[in-house]
C-alpha positions as CSV (number, residue, x, y, z in Angstrom):
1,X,62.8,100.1,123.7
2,X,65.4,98.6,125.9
3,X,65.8,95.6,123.7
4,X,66.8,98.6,121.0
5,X,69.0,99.9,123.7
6,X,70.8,96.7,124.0
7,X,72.0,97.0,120.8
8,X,73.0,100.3,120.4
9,X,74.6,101.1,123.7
10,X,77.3,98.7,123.0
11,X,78.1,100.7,119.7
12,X,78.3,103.8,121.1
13,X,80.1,102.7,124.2
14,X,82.9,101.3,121.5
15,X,83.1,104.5,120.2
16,X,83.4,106.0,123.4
17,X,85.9,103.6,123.9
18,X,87.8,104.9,120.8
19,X,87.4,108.3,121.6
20,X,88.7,107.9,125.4
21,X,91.6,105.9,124.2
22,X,92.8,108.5,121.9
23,X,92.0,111.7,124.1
24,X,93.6,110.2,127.2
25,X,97.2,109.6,124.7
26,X,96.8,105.6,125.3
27,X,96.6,105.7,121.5
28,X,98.2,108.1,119.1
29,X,96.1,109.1,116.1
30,X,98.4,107.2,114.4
31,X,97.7,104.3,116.1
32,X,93.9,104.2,115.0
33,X,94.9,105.4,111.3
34,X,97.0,102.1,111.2
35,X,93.5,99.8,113.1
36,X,91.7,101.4,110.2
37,X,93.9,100.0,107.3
38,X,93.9,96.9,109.3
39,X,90.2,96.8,109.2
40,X,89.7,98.4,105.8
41,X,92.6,96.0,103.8
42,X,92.5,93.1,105.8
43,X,89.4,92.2,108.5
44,X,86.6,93.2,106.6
45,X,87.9,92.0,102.9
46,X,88.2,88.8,104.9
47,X,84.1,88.9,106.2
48,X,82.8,90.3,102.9
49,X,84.5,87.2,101.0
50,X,83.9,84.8,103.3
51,X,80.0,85.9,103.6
52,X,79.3,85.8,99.8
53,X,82.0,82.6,98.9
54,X,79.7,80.8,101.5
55,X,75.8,81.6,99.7
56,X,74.7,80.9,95.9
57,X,75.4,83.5,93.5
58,X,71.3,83.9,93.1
59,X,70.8,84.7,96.7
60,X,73.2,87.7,96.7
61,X,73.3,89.1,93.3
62,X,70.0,90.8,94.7
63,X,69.6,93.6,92.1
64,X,65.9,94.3,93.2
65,X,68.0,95.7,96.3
66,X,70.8,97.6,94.7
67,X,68.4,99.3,92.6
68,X,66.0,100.3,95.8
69,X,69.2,101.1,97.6
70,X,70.7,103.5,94.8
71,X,67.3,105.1,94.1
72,X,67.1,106.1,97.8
73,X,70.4,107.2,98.2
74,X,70.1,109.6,94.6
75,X,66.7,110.8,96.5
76,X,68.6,111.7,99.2
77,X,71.8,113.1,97.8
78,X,69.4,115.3,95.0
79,X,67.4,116.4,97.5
80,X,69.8,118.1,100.2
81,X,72.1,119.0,97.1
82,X,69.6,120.7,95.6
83,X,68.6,122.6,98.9
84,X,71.8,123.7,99.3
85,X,72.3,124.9,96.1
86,X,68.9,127.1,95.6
87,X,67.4,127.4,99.1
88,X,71.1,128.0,101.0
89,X,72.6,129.6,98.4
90,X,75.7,127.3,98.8
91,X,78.4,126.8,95.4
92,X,77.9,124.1,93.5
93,X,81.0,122.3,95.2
94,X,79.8,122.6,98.7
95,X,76.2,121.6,97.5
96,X,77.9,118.2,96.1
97,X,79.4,117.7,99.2
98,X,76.1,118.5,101.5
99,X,74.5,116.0,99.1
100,X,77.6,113.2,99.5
101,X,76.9,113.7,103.7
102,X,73.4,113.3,103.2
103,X,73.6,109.9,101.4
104,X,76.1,107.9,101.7
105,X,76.4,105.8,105.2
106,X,79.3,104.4,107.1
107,X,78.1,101.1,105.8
108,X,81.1,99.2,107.2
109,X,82.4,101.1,110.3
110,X,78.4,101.2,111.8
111,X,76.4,99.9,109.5
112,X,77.3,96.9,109.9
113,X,78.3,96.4,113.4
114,X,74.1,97.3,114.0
115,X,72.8,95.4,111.3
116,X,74.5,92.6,112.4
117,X,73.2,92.2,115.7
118,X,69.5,92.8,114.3
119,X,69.2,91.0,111.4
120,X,71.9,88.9,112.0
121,X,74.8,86.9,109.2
122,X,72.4,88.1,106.4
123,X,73.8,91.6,107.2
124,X,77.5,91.3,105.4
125,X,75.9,90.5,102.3
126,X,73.6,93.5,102.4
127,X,76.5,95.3,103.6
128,X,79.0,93.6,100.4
129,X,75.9,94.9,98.0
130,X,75.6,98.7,99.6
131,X,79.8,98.8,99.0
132,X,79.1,98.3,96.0
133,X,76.3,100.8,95.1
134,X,78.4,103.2,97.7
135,X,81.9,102.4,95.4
136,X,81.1,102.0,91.7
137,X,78.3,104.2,91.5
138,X,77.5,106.7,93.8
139,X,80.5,107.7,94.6
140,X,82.3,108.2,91.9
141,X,79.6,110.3,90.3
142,X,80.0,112.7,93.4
143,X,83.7,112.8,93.3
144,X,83.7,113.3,89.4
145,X,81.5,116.2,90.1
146,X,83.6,117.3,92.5
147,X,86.4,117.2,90.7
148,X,84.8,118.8,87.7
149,X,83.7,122.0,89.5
150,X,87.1,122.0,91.8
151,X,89.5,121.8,89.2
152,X,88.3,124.0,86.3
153,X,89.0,122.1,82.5
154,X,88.6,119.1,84.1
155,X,85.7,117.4,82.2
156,X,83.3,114.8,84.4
157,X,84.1,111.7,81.7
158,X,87.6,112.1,82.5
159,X,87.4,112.7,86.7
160,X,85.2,109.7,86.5
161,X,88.0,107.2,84.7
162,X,90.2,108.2,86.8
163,X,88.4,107.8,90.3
164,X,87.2,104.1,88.8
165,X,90.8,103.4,88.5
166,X,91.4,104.1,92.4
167,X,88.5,102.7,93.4
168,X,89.4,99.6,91.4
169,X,92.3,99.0,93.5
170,X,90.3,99.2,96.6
171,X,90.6,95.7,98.9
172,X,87.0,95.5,99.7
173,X,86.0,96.0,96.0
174,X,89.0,93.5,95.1
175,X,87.1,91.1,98.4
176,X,83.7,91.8,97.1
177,X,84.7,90.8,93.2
178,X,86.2,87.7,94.5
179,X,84.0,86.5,96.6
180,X,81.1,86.8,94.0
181,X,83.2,84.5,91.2
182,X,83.9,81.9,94.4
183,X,79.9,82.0,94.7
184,X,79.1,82.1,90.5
185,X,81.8,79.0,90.2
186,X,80.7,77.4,93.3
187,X,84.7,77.0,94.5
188,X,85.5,75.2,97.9
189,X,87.5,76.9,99.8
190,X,90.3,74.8,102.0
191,X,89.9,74.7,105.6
192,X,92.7,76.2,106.5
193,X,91.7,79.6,104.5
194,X,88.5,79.4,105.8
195,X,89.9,79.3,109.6
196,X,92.1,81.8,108.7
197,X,89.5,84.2,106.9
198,X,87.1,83.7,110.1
199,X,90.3,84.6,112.4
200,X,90.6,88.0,110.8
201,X,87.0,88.6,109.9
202,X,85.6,88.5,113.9
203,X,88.0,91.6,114.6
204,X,85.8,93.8,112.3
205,X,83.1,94.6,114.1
206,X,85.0,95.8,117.7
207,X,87.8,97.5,115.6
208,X,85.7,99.5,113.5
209,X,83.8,100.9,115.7
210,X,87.0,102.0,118.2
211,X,88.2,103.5,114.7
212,X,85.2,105.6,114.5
213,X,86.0,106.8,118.4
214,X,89.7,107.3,117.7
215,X,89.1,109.5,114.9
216,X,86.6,111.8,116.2
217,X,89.0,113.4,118.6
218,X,91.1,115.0,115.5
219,X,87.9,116.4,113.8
220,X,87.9,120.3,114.7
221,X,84.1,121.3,115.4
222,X,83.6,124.8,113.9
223,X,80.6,127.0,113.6
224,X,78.4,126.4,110.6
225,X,75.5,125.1,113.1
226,X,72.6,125.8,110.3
227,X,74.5,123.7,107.3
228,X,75.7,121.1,110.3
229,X,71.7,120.6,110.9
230,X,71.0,120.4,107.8
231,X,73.3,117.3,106.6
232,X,72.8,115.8,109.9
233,X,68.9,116.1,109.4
234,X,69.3,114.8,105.5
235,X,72.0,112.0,106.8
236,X,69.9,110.7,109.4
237,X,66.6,111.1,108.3
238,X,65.9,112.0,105.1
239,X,68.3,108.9,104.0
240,X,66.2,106.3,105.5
241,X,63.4,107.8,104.5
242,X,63.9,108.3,101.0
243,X,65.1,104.7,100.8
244,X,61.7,103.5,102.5
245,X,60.1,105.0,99.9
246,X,62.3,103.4,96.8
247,X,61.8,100.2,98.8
248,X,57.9,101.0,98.2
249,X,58.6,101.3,94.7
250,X,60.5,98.9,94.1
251,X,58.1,95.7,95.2
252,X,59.6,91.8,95.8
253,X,62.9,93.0,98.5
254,X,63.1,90.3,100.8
255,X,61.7,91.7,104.4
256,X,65.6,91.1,105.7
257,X,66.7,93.1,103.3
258,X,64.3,95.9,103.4
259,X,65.4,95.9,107.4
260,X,68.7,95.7,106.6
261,X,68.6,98.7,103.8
262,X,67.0,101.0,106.0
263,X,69.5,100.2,108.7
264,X,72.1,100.9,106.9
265,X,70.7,104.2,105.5
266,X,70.0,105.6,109.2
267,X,73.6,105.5,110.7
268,X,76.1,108.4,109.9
269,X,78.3,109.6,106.9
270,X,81.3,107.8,105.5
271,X,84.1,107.9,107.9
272,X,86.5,109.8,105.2
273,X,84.0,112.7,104.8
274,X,86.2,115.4,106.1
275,X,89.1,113.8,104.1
276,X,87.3,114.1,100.6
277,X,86.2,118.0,101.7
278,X,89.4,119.0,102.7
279,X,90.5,118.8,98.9
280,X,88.1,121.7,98.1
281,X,89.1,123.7,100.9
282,X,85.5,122.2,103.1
283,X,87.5,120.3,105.9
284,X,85.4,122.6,108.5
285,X,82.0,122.0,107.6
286,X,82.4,118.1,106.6
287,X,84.3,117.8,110.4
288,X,81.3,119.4,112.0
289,X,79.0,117.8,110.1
290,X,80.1,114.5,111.0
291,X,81.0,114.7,114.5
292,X,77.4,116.4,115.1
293,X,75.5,113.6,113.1
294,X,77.3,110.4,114.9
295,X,76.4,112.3,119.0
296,X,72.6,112.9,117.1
297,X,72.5,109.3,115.4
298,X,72.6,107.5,119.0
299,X,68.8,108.6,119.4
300,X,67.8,108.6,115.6
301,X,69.6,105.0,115.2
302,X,67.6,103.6,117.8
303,X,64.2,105.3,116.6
304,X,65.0,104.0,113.2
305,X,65.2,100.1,114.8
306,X,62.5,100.8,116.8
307,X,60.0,102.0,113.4
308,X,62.0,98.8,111.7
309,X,60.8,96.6,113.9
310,X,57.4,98.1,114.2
311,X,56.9,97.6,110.2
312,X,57.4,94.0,111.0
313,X,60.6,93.4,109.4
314,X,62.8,92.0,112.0
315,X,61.3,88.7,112.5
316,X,62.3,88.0,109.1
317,X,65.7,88.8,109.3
318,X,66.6,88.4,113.1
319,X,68.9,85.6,113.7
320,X,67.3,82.2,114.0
């Protein structure tokens, strides 16, 4: 347990880091806004392209993965949607948002910080793989629905063209695409890109996490303690779970990536949660629900490594 506590303390005292920066006025909130885009448009475009440029198009166009991945998160997200819904008696808006906080992970503000340090360099390209489930199809199913039930005559077929043009435009899609058709056309890229590319791509890690600090200390913490527990319960367990079991059904994931995908699945909500709710008028319980979720994730993070390793999956993937 203190080897899992090795990792994890470091993440968390980042984020403290963050949060102490911000609340103390040694950075503005505008400050970490702009260390976001920098990270967001910039850093980790930079290590997503670099990681898959660098390995064969076979060994990360892993769709055995992406398919486990996406069954677990649709688990997940049906599950605590449909509680919400019929059990909680929520609207149909607010039960699309419970599900969106119950499945889909800070993949590249956490996520990959931790999974790096478990499992190692094989971690960006599990990371590159869950942007894209997270980006072209989970997401914008939830935002179409969103924006179908929010905005009355707007159909889903249209919502949904319009959020794949945004996301389109998005630099770690754009990073992600091209770093793919480097691998599939096996292109050499000069020296002096590369050093460049690992220059900003070693800031990721540190400044996303001091990001995820900074922000907390603008997110207004309400009531709403029994839905908060609920998409914190769904977020950090129920996630991981459910995408334990798609890895069960869905035999032949390499062991690294099993680790990986369950790593990934454990750690809290998408950074822009409150951002998305405050649209439909749900800033309050999507703030709450992500501020409770990242305190509760630094014991259900490290449980989630501990049961990780205790399935046997680390040796695998650890760094050589």
């Amino acid at each position: 347990m203190l080897d899992i506590l090795a990792i994890t303390t470091p993440v968390f005292v980042l984020i403290a880091v963050g949060f102490g920066a911000v609340r103390t006025g040694l950075f503005s909130t505008a400050d970490v806004r702009a260390l976001g885009r920098f990270v967001i448009q910039f850093a980790l475009p930079a290590l997503l392209f670099k990681t898959l440029s660098q390995r064969s198009f076979g060994e990360i166009m892993n769709l055995r993965f992406i398919l486990a991945y996406l069954l677990g998160s649709l688990l997940a997200c049906v599950a605590a949607a449909l509680f919400a819904r019929y059990v909680k008696k929520h609207a149909a808006l607010s039960a699309v948002f419970v599900g969106m906080g119950s499945s889909m992970s800070n993949s590249i503000f956490l996520g990959l910080p931790i999974a790096l340090q478990v499992i190692g360099p094989v971690a960006s390209v599990i990371v590159a793989l869950v942007v894209m489930v997270e980006n072209l199809l989970m997401l914008p199913l939830l935002l179409a629905a969103a924006e179908s039930l929010g905005k009355p005559g707007l159909g889903l077929l249209p919502a949904l063209r319009r959020i794949f043009e945004r996301l389109l435009k998005n630099p770690l899609v754009i990073a992600i695409s091209a770093g793919f058709a480097a691998s599939l056309l096996e292109l050499a890229i000069p020296a002096p890109v590369t050093r460049a590319i690992d220059l900003l791509s070693v800031t990721s890690a540190g400044v996303a996490l001091f990001v995820v600090g900074g922000n907390l200390v603008r997110i207004p913490v309400g009531g709403l303690l029994g839905d908060v527990g609920l998409i914190s319960f769904a977020k950090l367990v129920l996630h991981p779970a459910a995408v334990v079991l798609a890895l069960w059904l869905v035999p032949g994931v390499d062991p690294a990536y099993q680790a990986g995908a369950v790593l990934i699945a454990c750690v809290p909500m998408l950074s822009i949660y409150p951002i998305l709710g405050q649209q439909y008028g749900l800033e309050s319980l999507c703030s709450a629900a992500l501020v409770a979720t990242t305190v509760a994730s630094f014991i259900t993070v490290a449980l989630w490594i501990w049961a990780v390793g205790q399935a046997g999956l680390l040796a695998a993937g650890a760094p050589g």
